[in-house]
N, C-alpha and C positions, 0 to 999 in steps of 0.2 A: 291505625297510627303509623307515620314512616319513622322508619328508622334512621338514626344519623348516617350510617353506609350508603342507603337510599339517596337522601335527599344529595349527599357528597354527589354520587353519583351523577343524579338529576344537575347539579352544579357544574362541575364538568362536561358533559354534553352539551349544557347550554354555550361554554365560552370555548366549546371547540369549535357548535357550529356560527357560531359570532367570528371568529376567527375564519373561518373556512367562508363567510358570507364576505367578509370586508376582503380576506387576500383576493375572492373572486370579483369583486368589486374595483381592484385595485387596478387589472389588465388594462393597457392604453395604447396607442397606434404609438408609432415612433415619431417626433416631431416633423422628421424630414419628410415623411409619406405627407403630415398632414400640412405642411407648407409646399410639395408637389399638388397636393388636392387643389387646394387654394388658388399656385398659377396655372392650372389646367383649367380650371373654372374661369379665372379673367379672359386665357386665352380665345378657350370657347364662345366670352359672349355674355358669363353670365357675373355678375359684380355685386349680385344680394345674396349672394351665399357663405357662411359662414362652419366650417369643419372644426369640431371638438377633438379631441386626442383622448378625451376620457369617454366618448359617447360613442364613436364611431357613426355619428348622424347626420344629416345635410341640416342646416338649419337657415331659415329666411332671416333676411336682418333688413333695418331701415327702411326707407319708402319703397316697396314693390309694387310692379304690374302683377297683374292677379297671373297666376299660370292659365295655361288653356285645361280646358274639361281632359282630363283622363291623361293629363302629363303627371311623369313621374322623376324625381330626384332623389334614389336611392344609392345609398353605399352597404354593402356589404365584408363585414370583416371574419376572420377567422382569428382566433383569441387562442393561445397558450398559457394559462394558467403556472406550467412549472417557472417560465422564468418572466410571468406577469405581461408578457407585452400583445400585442393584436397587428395582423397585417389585413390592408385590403385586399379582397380577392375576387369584387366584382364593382362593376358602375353600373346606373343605370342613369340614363338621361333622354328619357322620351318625349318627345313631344313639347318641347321646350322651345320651339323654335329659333334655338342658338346660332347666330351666326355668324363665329371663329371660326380657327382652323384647327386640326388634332395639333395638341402643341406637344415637343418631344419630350418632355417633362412626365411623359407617359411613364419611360425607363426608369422613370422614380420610383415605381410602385412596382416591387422586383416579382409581388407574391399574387400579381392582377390576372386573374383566370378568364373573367367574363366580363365585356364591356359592349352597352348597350346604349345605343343612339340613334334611332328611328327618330324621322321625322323631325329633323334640325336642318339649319339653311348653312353648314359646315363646307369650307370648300379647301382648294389647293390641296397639295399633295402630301399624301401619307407620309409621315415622318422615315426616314431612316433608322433613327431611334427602336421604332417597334421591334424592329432584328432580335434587339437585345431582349425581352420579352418573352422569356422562357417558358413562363406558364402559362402565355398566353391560348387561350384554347377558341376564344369567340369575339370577334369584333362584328 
């Protein structure tokens, strides 16, 4: 039989980790990152993609052309928990066959390590922009 200490106990744990499940749940990109997402993706080419603030995920929307075999449309974030927010810290856009230009909208995304774009029909010249791209480690 449990004791009332017990069960207290057991009660506690529970809505610490309900607590600890929803605050980690709560983390989100910053609006600005995710409306840089947005005009990075017109620029490039691409107009069926829509960015969540709460997902950190690419997602299709409205009537699409099917992607090519083995293209990929990832974002990757990195999530802080102490003060709930998430930045992105890679792209990937393979095989997509995009055909814009790197738009400078790049500089939006202060925390971008890894950007990946093989295999797009992207052209004109590298933004000036990217200077400012501190983390930048892989284009």
């Amino acid at each position: 039989m449990c004791s009332i200490g017990s069960r207290a106990l057991f009660l506690s744990v529970l809505v610490v980790s309900c607590f600890r499940t929803w605050r980690y749940a709560a983390a989100r990109l910053p609006q600005a990152e995710v409306d840089a997402l947005q005009q990075i993706a017109k620029t490039m080419g691409s107009v069926y993609w829509k960015f969540n603030a709460d997902s950190c995920q690419v997602e299709r929307v409205g009537v699409t052309v099917i992607p090519p075999n083995e293209s990929k449309a990832n974002i990757t974030c990195a999530c802080n928990f102490q003060n709930n927010t998430c930045h992105i810290v890679a792209m990937e856009m393979k095989r997509l066959s995009l055909p814009g230009t790197l738009p400078p909208e790049l500089v939006k995304l202060p925390y971008l390590q890894y950007m990946f774009l093989s295999s797009n029909w992207l052209s004109g010249n590298l933004p000036a922009e990217l200077a400012g791209l501190r983390n930048l480690k892989d284009l």
